[in-house]
C-alpha positions in Angstrom: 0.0 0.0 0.0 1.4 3.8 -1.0 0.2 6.9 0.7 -0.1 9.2 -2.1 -1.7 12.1 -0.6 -2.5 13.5 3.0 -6.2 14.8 2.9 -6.7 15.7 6.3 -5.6 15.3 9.6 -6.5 15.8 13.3 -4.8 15.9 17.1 -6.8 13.8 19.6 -6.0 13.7 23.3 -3.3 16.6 23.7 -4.3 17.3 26.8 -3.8 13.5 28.0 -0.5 12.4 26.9 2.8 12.5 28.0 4.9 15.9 26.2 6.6 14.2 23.0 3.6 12.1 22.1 0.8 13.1 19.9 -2.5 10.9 18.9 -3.5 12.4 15.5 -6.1 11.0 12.9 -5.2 10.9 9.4 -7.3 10.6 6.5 -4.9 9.4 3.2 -5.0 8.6 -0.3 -3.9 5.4 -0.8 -3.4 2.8 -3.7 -2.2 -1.0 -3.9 0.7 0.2 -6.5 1.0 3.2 -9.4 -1.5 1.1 -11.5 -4.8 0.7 -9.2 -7.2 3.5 -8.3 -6.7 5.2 -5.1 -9.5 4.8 -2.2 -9.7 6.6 1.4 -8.4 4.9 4.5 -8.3 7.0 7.6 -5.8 5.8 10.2 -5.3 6.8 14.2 -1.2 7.1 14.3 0.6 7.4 18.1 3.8 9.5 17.2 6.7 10.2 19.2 9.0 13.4 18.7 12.6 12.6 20.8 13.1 16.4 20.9 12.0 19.8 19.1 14.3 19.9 16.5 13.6 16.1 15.6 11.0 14.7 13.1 8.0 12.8 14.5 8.3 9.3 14.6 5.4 6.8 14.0 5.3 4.0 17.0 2.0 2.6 16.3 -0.7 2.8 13.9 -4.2 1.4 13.5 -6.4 1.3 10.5 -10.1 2.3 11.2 -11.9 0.0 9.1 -15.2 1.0 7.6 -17.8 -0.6 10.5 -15.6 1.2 13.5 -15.3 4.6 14.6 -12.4 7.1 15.6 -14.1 6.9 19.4 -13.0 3.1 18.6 -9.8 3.7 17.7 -8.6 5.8 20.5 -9.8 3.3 22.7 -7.6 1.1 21.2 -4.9 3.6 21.9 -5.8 3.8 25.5 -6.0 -0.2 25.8 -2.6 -0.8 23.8 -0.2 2.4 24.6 -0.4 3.1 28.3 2.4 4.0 28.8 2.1 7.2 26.4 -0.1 9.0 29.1 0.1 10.5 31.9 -2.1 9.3 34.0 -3.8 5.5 34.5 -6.4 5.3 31.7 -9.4 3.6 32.6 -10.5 1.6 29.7 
């Protein structure tokens, strides 16, 4: 699979993660290869910056598929990456 274009993006749960982590949701372009047509996948992407000149980095990334929700997904995030917020996270 090839991003070929970033159509939108958005920050979730700022406010509850550790500084150098960010929760964003990311709605791309994609294709199989250059031949196919391109659909829509939106993705909920855990990235880590090591300091403020760095690049983020991607740790984790999970594909909302078309019968969930982005609510569902950051669940997920709060289930599976613990350790990338401040406080316990109930669940």
């Amino acid at each position: 699979m090839v991003a070929k274009e970033l159509i939108n993006m958005k920050e979730y749960l700022r406010e509850e993660v550790k500084n150098h982590y960010y929760v964003v949701w990311e709605q791309v372009e994609v294709c199989i290869d250059e031949t196919e047509s391109a659909s829509i996948e939106e993705f909920v992407k855990v990235m880590y910056e090591q300091s403020e000149s760095s690049s983020l980095v991607p740790m984790y990334s999970f594909l909302i598929d078309k019968t969930s929700s982005i609510e569902d997904s950051l669940a997920k995030v709060k289930r599976e990456c613990k350790h990338i917020f401040k406080e316990h996270v109930l669940v």
